[in-house]
N, C-alpha and C positions, 0 to 999 in steps of 0.2 A: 534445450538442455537446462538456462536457468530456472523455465517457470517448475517444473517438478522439485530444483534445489529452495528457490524462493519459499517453496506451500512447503516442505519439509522443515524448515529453519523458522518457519514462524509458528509450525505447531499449531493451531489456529481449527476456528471450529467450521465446519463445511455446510454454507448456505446454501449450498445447488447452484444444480448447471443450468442456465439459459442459453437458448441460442449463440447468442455473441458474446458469451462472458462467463467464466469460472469466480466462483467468490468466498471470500476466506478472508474472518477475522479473530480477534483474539485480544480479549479486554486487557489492559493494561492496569487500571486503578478503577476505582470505583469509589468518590464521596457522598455519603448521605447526610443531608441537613438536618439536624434534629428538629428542629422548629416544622418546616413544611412538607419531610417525609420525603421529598425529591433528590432523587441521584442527579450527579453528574459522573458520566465516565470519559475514560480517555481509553481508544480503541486505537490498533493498529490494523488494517485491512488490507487483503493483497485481494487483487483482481487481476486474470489472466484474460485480456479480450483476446477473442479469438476471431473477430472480423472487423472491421471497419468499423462498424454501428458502438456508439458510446452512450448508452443507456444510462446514464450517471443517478438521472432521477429514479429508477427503478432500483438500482443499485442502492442509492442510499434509502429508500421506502426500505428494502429487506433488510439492509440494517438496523435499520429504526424497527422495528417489524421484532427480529431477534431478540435484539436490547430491550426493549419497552415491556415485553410481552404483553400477560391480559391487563395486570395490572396499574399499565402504562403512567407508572412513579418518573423514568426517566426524561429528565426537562432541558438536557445539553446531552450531546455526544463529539468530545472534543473529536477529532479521526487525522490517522494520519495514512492517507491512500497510497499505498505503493502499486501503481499497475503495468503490468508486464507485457508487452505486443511484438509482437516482431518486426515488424514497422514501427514502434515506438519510437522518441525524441523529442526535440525540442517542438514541433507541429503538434503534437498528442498533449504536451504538455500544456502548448497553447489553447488547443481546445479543451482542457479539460478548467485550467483555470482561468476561468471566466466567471462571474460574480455571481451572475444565479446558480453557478457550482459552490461556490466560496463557501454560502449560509443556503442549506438546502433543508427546510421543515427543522429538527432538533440538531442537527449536525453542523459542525463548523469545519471547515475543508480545508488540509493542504495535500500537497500530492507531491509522488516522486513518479518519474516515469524512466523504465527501463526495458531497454531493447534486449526482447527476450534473447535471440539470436546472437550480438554483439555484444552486448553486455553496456550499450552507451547508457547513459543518465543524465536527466536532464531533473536540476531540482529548481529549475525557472530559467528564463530567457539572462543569458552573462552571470549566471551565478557562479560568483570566484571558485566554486570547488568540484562543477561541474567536467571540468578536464581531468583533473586527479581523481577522484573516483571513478571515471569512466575507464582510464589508465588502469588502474588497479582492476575495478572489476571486469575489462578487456585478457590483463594479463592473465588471470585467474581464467576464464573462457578458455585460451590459447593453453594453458596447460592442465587443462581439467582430465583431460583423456588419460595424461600420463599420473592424474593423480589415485588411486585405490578408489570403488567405488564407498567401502565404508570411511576413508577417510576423505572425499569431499566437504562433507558438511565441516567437519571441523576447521579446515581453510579456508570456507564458504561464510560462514558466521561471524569473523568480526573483522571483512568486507561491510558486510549486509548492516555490522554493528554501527559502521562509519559513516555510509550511507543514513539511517533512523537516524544517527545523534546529530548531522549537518543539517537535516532538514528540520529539527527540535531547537537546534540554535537557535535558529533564523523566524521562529514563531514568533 
């Protein structure tokens, strides 16, 4: 149920589907140097893995991919990886931030990782605010049924808002 709320709340532009992974991002800012002609951006990206398999390197290749286009001006892509699994947690989180994830080609890597199904969040191994938004976006879970479907998203969104700005703290 969240990965459909997630890609609706980020609005975000649709890379395609692989195998083990839905991908959706959505540029945040965008500065160009006057001097050297080079962007840097700052992306926010939701990925839905849908199997085990953590394809990170291909993932961030079609970012970069996106971003860069032909004229491959883009020399940073700050990113902030939200990925959604159903077995997600603090394991997923583990494998995902690992150091050849960290700086992968133009991109610089943090990650949120949320359990499509329960709603837990892990935004690192004893991150102080991993229990209260997990709580929060649990309780939201638990009463989502009872909430109207066009009014989810707007009780959905600054969850999700709390979530993005904890993990921006902390950069």
């Amino acid at each position: 149920m969240l990965a459909p709320l997630i890609r609706d709340w980020l609005s975000g532009i649709d890379l395609g589907q692989e195998n083990s992974y839905l991908l959706w991002y959505k540029e945040l800012t965008s500065n160009k140097n006057p001097l050297s002609g080079k962007v840097r951006a700052r992306v926010l990206v939701y990925v839905h893995l849908k199997s085990g398999d953590i394809p990170f390197t291909d993932m961030a290749q079609s970012l970069q991919a996106a971003l860069g286009g032909t004229d491959n001006k883009v020399s940073r892509i700050d990113c902030t990886w939200i990925i959604s699994s159903p077995s997600g947690g603090i394991y997923l989180y583990e494998a995902l931030a690992v150091p050849a994830h960290a700086k992968c080609g133009k991109t610089r890597n943090r990650f949120i990782v949320i359990n499509s199904l329960d709603g837990t969040v892990s935004l690192g191994p004893g991150h102080p605010l991993n229990t209260s938004l997990t709580r929060r976006l649990n309780a939201f879970v638990n009463e989502a049924r009872s909430i109207p479907a066009s009014q989810r998203l707007a009780f959905f969104a600054p969850i999700m808002g709390a979530i993005i700005n904890s993990r921006e703290q902390t950069r």
